[in-house]
N, C-alpha and C positions, 0 to 999 in steps of 0.2 A: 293506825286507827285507834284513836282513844273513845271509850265509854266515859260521857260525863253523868255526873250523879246517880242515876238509875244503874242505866246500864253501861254501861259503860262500862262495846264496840268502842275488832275490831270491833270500825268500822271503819256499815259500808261502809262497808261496811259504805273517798274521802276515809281514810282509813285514821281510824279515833282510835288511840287506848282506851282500854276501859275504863271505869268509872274513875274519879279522880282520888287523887293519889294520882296515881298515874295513867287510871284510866278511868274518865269520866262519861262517859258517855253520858264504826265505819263497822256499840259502841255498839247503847248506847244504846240507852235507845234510840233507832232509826226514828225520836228525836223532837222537839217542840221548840223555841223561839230563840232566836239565835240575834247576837247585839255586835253590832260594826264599833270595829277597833281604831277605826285608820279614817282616816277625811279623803274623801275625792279626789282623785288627781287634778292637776291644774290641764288644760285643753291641749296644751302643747308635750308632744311624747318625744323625747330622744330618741335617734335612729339608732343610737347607738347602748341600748338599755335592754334588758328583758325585766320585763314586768311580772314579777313571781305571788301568786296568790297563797298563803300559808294563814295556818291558827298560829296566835301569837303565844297559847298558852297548850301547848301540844306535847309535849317530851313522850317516847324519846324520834318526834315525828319530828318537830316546829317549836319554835321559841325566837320569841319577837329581842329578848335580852339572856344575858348571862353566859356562863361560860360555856355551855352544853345549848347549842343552838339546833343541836336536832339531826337527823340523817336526814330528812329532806332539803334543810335550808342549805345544808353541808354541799350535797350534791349540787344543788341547783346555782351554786355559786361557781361548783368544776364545771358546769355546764357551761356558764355564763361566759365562763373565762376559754374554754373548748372554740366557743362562738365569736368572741371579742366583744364580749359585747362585758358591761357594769350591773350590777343586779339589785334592784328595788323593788320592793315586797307593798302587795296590797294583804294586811292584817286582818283578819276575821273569824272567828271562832266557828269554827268547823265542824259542832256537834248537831246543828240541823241538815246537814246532808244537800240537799238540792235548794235550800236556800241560801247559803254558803256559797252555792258554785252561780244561785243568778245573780247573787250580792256582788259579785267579784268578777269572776272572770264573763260572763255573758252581759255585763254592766258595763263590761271594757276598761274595768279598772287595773287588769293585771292581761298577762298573754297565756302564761302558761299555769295549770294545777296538778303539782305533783302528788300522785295519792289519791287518784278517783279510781272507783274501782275499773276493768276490765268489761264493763256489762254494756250492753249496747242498749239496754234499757236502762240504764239510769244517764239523767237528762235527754235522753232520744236522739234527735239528729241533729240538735242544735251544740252538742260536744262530738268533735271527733278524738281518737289516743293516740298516743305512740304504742309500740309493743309491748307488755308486762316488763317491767325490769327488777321488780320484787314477789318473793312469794311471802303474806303474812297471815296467821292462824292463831286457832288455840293447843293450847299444849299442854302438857301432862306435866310437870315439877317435882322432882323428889330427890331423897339421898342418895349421893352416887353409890354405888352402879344400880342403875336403874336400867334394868333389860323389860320391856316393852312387846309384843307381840301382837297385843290387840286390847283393846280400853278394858276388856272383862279381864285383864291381868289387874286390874284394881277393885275388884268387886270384893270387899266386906273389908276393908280400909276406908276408915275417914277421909274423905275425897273434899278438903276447904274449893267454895265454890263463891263466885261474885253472884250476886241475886240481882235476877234480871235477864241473866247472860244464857248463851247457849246451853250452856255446859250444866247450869242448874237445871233448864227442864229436859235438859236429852236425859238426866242422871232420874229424875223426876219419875219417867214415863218407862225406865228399864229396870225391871226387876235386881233386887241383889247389890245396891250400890249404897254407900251411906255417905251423904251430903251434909255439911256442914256449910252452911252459908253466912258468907259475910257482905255489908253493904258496898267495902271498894275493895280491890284486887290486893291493894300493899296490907290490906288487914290481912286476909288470905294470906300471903305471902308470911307476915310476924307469926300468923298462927301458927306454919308450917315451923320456925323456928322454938317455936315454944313449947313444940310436941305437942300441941292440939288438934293436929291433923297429921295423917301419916303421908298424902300427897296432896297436889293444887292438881283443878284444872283450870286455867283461868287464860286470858288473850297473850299471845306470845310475847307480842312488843316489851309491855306494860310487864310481866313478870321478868321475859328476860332482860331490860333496864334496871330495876329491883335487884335482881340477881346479882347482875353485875358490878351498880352501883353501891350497894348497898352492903350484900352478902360477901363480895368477894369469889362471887362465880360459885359459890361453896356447894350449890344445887344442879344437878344432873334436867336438862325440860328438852320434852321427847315432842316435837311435832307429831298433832295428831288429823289425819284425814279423813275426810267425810262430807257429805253435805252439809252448808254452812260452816265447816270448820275451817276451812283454806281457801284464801282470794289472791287474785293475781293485782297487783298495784301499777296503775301508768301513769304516765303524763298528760295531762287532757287542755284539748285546744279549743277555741273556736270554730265552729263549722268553715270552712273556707280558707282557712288556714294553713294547706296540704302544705306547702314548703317551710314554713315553722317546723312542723311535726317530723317531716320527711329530717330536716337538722336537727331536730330533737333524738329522732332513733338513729340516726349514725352516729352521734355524741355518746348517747348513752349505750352505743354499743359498744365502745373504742372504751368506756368508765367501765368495762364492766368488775375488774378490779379492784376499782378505788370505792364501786358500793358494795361488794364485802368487803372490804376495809372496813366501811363506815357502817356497817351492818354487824361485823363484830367489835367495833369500838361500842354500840349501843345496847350490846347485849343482844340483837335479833337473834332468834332460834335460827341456825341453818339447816341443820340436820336431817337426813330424809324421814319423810312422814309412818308415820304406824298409820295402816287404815282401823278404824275405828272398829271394826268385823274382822283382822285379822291380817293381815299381805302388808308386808314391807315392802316400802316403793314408794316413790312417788307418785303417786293417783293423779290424774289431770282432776285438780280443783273446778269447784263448781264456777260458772259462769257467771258469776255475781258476788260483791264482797266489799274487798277493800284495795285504798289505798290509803287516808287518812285519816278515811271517816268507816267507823264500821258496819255492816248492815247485817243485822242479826239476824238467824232464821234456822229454822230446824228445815229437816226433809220435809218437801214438799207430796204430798198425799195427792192420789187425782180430785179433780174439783169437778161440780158441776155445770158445766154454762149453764145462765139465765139466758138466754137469747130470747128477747124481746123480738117484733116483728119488723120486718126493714134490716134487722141484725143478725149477719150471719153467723155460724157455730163459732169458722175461724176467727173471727171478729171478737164475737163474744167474749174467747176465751184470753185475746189479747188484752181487752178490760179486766178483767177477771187479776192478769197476772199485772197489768198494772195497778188494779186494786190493792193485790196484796202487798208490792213494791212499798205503797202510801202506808197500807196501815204499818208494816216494820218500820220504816221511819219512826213514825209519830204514835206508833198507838202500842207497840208491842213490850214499851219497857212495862207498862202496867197491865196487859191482858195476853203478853207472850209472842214469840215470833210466829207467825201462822195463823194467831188465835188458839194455838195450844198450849191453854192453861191447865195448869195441873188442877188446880184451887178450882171448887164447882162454881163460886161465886164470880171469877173472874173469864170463866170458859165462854167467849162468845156463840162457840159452836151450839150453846143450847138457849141463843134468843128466841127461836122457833119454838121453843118447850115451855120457855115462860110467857110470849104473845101474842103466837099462835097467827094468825093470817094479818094480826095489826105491826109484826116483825120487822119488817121496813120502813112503815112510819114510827115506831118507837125509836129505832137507831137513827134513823133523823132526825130525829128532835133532840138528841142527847148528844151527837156530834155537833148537829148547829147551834146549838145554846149549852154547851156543857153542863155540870154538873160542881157546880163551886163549891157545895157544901161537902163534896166527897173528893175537893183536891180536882176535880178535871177542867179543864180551861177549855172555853167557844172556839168549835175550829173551822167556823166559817168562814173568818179572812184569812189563814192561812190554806185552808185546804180548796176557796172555793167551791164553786157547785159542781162543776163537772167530775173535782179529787172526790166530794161527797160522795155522789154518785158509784163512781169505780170502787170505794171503799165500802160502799153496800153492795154492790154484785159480787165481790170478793168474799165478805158474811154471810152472803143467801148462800154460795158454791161450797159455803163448809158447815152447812147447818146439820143439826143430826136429828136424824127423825124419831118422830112418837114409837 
């Protein structure tokens, strides 16, 4: 999952490095307008093809050329060849997230998307997956030996941080940590070399490629776990496609091998996770994340359903978390995963405090006609009325009162 520009997720993290460099954001932020690389297949599909949906500008995920084509296009070539089948790629930059995946694979330009995350809420029912066959996160970077127990083993160390990303407002919001922010992840990483920071926290992939490529491994990166920090990565098919998928998880179980291989050919962290609070172990990661694309987001706080009438609680609340699905995409690399900004200027949480009962119609008018002279772009033809909608019941459920 790369983070391009902002933030740059994972990510949804479609799991994105972060911001570029290597991670530009699955990343990234969960995201804004996303440009097709590839022309439309011609009508007629070989029976004997798999049709792979990838960013063509993704390392160390995807790469459409050059010598370093990626751990996904890597795999899905072992696959291809697992199947008998030849492997051609529909290209498309993968930093919008759920545009990415209707550009492509739900277009019918491709079969298979390796690198969506694990979540059954993102794209809905219209994606089914194969089983996780990667775990990808953020991670801690420092000089060997780096022994780890729990993320306050860094507290009052220059902690180099990607802005945007997790890791800057989880650091943000816990007493005792000193953050040093950089705008992409390989800055973070030069600074660590330059003694300008004493560790990174920054997206696994994206440092550990860096690492590899770059450092000569020279850096110790400790997976770290928690909410938002760790997503499970699959294969995502078209709904109806059960026997594709059903050949996709017995392939990718018979690889399991050959993708750590190719997970330590790219530097991926494999290492068991530190929980963020302290417990060595593997934690069952949270149920939303990545696989190429990142989806940012801190721990999720109880929210309040709006339940309108006709709308029941459960119902509500299923809005609500699709709401906030939308705003991480598209809205969190500049107002934070959750809407937990540190910045009081950028805290959505207190539109209620600046406009009091006209709250909803202000965030309406600033979603649907943006704000050009402050950099925010109209998000009415990409989010439509109904994402509108869900992305203001998700702001009312986190407003903070007088």
């Amino acid at each position: 999952m790369r983070m391009r520009a902002t933030v740059s997720e994972p990510s949804a993290p479609v799991a994105r490095v972060a911001p570029k460099g290597g991670a530009r954001r699955f990343v990234v932020c969960f995201f804004v307008a996303l440009m097709a690389s590839a022309a439309l297949p011609g009508p007629a599909i070989a029976a004997d093809i798999l049709r792979v949906c990838a960013d063509p500008d993704n390392l160390p995920f995807s790469r459409a050329e050059g010598p370093d084509r990626g751990l996904y296009v890597e795999l899905a070539e072992l696959v291809a060849g697992r199947l008998g089948l030849r492997s051609e790629y529909a290209w498309f930059l993968s930093n919008y997230g759920r545009r990415a995946v209707r550009n492509t694979l739900l277009a019918d330009r491709c079969d298979a998307y390796f690198g969506l995350p694990d979540d059954a809420e993102f794209m809905g029912r219209s994606v089914i997956r194969t089983r996780p066959f990667l775990d990808v996160g953020y991670t801690v970077i420092g000089p060997r030996p780096l022994a780890l127990s729990s993320l306050d083993d860094i507290k009052g160390r220059r902690v180099a941080v990607q802005f945007g990303t997790t890791p800057q407002l989880l650091l943000a919001i816990r007493p005792g940590f000193r953050a040093v922010t950089f705008k992409l992840a390989e800055e973070a990483m030069e600074a660590l070399t330059r003694g300008e920071a004493d560790v990174a926290f920054l997206w696994g992939p994206t440092a550990g490629y860096f690492n590899k490529t770059r450092l000569g491994g020279a850096y110790a990166i400790v997976p770290i776990a928690g909410e938002g920090l760790q997503w499970h990565a699959a294969v995502g098919v078209r709904k109806g496609q059960d026997s594709l998928r059903a050949d996709l998880d017995r392939v990718l179980d018979q690889l399991k091998p050959e993708i750590n291989t190719l997970a330590d050919k790219y530097g991926f962290p494999l290492g068991r996770p530190v929980s963020m609070d302290g417990q060595r172990g593997m934690l069952r990661p949270p149920e939303r994340g990545v696989g190429g694309l990142q989806l940012v987001q801190l721990q999720e706080g109880p929210t309040r359903p709006t339940s309108s009438a006709g709308v029941s609680s459960s119902a509500a609340e299923g809005l609500i978390r699709l709401g906030r699905s939308l705003f991480n995409q598209h809205c969190s690399h500049c107002h934070a995963p959750n809407a937990v900004s540190p910045e009081p200027t950028r805290d959505l949480r207190r539109l209620t405090l600046r406009y009091g009962s006209r709250m909803r119609e202000a965030a309406y008018a600033t979603i649907t006609v943006g704000r050009i002279d402050k950099g925010m772009p109209a998000w009415k033809d990409l989010l439509g009325e109904e994402g509108i909608q869900n992305v203001l019941g998700f702001l009312e459920s986190v407003q903070r009162q007088p």
